[in-house]
MDTraj code that builds the backbone (N, CA, C; nanometers):
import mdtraj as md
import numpy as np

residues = "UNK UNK UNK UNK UNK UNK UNK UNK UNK UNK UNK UNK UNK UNK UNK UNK UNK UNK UNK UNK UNK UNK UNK UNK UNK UNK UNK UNK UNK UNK UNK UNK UNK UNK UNK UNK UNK UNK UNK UNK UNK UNK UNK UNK UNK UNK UNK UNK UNK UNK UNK UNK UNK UNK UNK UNK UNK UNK UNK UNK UNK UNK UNK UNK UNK UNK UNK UNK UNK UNK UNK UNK UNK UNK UNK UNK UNK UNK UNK UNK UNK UNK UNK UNK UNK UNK UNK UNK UNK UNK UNK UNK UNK UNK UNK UNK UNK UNK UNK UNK UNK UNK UNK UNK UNK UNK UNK UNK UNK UNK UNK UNK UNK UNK UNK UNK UNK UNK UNK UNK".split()
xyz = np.array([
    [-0.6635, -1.6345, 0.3221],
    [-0.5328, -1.5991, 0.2720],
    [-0.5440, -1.4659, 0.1971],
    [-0.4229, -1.3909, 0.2164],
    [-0.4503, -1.2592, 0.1397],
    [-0.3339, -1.2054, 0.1009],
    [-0.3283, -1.1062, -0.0409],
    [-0.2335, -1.0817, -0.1044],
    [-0.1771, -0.9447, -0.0329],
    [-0.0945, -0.9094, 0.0556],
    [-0.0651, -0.8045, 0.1491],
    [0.0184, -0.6678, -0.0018],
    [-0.0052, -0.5525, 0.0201],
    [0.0414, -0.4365, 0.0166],
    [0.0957, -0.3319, 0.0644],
    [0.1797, -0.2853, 0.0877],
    [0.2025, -0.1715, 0.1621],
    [0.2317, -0.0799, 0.0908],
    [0.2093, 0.0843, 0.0948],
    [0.2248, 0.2209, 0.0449],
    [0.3028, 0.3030, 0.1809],
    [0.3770, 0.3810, 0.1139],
    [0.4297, 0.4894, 0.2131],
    [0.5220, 0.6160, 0.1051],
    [0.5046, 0.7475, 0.1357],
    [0.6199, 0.7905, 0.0420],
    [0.7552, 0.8325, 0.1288],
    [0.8658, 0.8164, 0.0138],
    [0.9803, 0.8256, 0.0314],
    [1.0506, 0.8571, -0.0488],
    [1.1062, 0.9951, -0.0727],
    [1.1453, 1.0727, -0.1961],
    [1.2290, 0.9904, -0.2858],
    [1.3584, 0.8765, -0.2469],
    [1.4456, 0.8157, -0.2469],
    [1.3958, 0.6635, -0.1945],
    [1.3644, 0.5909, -0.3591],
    [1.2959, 0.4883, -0.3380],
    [1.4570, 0.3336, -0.1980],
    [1.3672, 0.2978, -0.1387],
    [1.4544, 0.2139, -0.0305],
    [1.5200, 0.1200, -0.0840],
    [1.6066, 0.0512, -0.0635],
    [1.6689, -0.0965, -0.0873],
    [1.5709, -0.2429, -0.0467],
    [1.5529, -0.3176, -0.1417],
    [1.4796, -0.4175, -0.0430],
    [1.4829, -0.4671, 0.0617],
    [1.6067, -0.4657, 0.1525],
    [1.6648, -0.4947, 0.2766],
    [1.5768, -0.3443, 0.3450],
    [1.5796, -0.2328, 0.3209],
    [1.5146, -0.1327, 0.3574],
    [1.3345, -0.1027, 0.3786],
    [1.3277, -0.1629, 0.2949],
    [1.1498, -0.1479, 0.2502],
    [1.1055, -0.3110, 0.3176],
    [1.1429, -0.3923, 0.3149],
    [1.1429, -0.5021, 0.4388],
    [1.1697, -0.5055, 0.5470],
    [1.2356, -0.3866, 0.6184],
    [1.2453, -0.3567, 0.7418],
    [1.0985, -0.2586, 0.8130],
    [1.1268, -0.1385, 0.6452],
    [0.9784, -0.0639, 0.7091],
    [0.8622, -0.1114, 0.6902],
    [0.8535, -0.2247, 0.6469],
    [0.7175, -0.2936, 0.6456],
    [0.7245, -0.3504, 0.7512],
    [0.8013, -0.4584, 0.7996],
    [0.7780, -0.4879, 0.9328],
    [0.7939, -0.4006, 1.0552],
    [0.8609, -0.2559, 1.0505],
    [0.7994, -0.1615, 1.1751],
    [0.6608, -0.1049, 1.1366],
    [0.6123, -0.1054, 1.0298],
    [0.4885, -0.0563, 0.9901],
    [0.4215, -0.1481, 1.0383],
    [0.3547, -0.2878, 0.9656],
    [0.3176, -0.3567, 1.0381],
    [0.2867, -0.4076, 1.2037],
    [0.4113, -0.3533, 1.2802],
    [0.4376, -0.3841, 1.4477],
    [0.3311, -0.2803, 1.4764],
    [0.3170, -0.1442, 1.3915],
    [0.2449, -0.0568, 1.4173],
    [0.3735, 0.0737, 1.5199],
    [0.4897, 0.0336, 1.4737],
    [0.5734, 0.1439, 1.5077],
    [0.5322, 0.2961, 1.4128],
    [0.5461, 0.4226, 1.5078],
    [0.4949, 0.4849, 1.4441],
    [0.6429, 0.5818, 1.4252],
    [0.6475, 0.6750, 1.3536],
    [0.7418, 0.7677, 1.2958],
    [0.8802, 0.6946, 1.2205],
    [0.7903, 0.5418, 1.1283],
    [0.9189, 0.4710, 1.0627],
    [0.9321, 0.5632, 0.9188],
    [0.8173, 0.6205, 0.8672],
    [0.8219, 0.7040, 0.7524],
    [0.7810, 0.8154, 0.7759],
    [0.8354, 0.9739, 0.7525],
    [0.7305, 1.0736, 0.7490],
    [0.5595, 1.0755, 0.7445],
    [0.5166, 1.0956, 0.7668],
    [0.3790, 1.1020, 0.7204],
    [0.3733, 1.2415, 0.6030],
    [0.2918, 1.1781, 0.5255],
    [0.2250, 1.2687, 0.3861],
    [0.1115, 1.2895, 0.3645],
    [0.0400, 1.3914, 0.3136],
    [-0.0670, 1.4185, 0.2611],
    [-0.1020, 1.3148, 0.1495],
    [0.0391, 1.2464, 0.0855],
    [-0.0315, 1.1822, -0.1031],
    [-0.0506, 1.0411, -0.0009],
    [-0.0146, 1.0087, 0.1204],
    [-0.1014, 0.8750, 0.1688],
    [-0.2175, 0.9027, 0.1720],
    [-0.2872, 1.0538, 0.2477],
    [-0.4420, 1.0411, 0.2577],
    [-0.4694, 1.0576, 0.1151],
    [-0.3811, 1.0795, 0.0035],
    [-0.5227, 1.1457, -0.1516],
    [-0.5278, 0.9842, -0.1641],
    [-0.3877, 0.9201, -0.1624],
    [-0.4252, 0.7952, -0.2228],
    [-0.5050, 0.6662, -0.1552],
    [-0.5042, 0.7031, -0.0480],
    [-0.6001, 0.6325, 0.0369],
    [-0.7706, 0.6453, 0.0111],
    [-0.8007, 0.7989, -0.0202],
    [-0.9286, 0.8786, -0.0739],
    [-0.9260, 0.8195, -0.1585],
    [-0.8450, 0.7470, -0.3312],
    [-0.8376, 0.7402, -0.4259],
    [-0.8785, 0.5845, -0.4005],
    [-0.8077, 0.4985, -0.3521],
    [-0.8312, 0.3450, -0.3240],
    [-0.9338, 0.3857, -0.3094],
    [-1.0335, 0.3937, -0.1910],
    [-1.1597, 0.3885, -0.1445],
    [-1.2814, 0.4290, -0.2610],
    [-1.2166, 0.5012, -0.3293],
    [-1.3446, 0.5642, -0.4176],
    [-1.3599, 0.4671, -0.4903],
    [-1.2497, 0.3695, -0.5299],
    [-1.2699, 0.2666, -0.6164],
    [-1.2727, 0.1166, -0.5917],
    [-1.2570, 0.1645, -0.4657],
    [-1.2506, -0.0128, -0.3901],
    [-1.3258, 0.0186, -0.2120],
    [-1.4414, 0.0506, -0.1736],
    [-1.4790, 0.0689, -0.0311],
    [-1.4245, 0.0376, 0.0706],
    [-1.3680, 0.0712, 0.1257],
    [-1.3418, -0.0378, 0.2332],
    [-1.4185, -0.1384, 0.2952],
    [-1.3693, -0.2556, 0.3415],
    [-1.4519, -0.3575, 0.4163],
    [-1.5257, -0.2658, 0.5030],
    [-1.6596, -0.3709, 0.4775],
    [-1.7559, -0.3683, 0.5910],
    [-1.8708, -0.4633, 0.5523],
    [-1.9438, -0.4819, 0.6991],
    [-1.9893, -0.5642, 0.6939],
    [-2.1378, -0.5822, 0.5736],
    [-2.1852, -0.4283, 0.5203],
    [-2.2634, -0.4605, 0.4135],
    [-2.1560, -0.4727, 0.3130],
    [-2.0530, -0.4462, 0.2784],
    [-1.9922, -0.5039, 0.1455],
    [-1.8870, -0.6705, 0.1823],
    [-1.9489, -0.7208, 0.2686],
    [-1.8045, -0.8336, 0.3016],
    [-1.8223, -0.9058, 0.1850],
    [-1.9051, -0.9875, 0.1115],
    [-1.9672, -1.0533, -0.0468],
    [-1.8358, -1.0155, -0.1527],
    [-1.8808, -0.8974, -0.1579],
    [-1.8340, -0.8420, -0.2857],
    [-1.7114, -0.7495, -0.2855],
    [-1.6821, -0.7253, -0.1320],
    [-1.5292, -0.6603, -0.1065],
    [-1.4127, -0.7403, -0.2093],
    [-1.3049, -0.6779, -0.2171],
    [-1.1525, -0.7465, -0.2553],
    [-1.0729, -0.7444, -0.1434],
    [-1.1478, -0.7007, 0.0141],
    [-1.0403, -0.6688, 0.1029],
    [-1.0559, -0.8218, 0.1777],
    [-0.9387, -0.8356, 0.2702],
    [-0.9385, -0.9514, 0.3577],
    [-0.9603, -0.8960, 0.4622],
    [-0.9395, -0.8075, 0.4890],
    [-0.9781, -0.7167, 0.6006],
    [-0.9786, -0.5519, 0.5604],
    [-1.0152, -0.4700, 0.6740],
    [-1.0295, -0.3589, 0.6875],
    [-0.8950, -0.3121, 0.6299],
    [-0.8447, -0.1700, 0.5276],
    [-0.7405, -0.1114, 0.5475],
    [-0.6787, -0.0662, 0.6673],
    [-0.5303, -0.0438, 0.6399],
    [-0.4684, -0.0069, 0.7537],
    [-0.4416, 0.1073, 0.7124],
    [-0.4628, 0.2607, 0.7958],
    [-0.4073, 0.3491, 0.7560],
    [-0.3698, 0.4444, 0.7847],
    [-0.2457, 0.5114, 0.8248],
    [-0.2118, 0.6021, 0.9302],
    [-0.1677, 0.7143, 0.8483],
    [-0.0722, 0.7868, 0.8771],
    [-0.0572, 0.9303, 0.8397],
    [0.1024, 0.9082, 0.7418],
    [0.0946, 0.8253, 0.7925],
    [0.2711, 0.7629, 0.7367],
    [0.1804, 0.5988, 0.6152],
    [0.1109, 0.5682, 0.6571],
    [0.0919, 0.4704, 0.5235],
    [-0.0274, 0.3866, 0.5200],
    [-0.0501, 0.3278, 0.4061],
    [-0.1785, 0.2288, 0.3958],
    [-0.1303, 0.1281, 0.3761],
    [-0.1408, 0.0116, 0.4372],
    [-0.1757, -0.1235, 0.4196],
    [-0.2789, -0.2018, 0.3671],
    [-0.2825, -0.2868, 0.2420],
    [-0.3563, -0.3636, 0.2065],
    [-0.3542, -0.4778, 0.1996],
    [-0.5079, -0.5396, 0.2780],
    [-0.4682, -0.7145, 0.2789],
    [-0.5608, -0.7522, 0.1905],
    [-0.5370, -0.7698, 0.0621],
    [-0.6259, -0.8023, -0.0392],
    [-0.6706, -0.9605, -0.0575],
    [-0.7961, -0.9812, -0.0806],
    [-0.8599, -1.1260, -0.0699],
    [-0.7693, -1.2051, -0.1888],
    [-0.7156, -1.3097, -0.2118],
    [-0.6615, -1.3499, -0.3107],
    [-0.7025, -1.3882, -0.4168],
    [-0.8371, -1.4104, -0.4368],
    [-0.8693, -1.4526, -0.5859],
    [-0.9159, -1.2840, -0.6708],
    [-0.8792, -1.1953, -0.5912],
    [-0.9078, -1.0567, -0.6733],
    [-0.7251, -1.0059, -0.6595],
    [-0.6665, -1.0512, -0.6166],
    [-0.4883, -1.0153, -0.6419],
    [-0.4471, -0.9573, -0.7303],
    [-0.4781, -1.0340, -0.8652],
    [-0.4390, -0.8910, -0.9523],
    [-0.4990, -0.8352, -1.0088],
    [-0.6112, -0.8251, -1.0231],
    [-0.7041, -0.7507, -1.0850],
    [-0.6671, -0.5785, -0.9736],
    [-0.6910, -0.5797, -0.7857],
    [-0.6782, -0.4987, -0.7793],
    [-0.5238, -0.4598, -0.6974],
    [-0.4335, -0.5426, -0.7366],
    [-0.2782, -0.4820, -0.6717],
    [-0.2386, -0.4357, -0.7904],
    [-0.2656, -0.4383, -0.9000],
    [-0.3063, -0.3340, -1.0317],
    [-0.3310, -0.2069, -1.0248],
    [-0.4040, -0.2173, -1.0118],
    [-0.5049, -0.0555, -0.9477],
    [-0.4306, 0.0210, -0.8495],
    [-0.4310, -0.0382, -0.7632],
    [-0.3358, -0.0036, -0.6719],
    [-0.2064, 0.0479, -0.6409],
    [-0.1024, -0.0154, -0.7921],
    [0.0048, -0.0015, -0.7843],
    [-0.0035, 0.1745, -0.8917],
    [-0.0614, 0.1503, -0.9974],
    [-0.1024, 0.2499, -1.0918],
    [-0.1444, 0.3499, -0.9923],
    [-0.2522, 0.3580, -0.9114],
    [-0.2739, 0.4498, -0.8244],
    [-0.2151, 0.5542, -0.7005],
    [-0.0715, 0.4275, -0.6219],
    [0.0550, 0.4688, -0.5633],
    [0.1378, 0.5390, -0.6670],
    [0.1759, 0.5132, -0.7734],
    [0.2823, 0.5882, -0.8820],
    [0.2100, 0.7409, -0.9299],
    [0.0979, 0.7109, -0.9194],
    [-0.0373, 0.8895, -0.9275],
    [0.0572, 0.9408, -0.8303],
    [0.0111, 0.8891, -0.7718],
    [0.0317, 0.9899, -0.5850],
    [0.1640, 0.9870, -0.5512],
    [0.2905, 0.9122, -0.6200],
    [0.4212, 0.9701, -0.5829],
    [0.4858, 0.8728, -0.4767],
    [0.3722, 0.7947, -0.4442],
    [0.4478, 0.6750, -0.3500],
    [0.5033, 0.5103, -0.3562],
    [0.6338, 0.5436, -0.2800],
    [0.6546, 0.3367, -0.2666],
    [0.5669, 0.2729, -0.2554],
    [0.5645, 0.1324, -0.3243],
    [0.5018, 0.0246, -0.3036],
    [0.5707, -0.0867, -0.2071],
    [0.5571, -0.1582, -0.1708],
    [0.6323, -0.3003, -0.1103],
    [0.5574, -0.4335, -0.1009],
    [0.5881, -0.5278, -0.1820],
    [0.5295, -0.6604, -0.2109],
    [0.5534, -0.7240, -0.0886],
    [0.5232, -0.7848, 0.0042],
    [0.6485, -0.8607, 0.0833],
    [0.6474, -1.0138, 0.0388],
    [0.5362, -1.0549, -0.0132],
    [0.5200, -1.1675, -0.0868],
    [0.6252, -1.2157, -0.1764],
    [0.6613, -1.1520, -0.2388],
    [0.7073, -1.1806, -0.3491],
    [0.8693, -1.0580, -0.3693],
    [0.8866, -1.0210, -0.2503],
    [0.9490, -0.9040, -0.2153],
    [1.0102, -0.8088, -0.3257],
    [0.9453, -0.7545, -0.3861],
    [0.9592, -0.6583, -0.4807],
    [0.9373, -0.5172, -0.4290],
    [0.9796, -0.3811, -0.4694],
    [0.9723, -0.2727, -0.3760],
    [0.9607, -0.1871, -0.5395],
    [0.8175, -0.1339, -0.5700],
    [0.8096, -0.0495, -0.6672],
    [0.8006, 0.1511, -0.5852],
    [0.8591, 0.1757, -0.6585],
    [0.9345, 0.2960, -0.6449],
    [0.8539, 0.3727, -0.6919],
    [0.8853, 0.5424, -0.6311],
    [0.7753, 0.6099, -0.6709],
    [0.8079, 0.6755, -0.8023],
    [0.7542, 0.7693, -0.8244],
    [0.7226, 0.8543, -0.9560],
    [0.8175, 0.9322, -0.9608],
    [0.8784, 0.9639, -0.8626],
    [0.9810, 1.1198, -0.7986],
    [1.0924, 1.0727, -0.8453],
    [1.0888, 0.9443, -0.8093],
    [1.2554, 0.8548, -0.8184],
    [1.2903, 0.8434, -0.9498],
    [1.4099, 0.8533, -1.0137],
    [1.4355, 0.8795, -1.1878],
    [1.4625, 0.6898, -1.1760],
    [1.5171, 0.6372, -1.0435],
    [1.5293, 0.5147, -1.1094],
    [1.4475, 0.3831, -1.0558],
    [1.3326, 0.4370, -1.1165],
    [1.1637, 0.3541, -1.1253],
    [1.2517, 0.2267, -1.1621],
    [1.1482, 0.0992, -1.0743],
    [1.1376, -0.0528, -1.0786],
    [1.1899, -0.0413, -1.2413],
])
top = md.Topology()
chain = top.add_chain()
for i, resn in enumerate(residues, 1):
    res = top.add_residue(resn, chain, resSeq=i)
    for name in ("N", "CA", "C"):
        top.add_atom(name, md.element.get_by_symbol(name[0]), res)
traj = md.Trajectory(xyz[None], top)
């Protein structure tokens, strides 16, 4: 079981009806549902420096449930659940650095970026 994440930026944070739609074309692996950005690759560089990605010498001690997902338009995280909040923490602090949406779908919450004056 795993605590899912998604990142993407969008100057003009979405509606939850909105950011639940682009998670599930993100997810399908539809491509051109968000611009693609440069602050997905810093913050993708930024996750990794502090969290490796899966592999098979870190599977033990990973927080991932699997490999990141990560394209030019966004990162996906399927985080192991007994590390949930310790690193969708990190994570979220680390998307608001870099200027980008968040999207819970769990719990469907849609944290907004840094750009947006009207932050979660």
């Amino acid at each position: 079981m795993s605590f899912d994440l998604v990142f993407w930026h969008q100057r003009v944070a979405p509606t939850l009806g909105e950011a639940a739609q682009i998670y599930d074309q993100l997810t399908d692996g539809v491509t051109g549902t968000v611009k693609e950005s440069s602050a997905v690759d810093d913050f993708y560089r930024a996750v990794i420096s502090e969290f490796p990605d899966l592999s098979e010498e870190n599977m033990e001690e990973s927080p991932w449930a699997s490999p990141l997902y990560v394209t030019g338009e966004c990162v996906i995280a399927a985080i192991s659940w007994s590390r949930s909040s310790e690193v969708s923490s990190a994570l979220l602090g680390l998307a608001s650095t870099h200027g980008l949406t968040a999207y819970d779908p769990q719990d469907q919450v849609v944290y907004r970026n840094s750009e947006d004056s009207s932050n979660r």
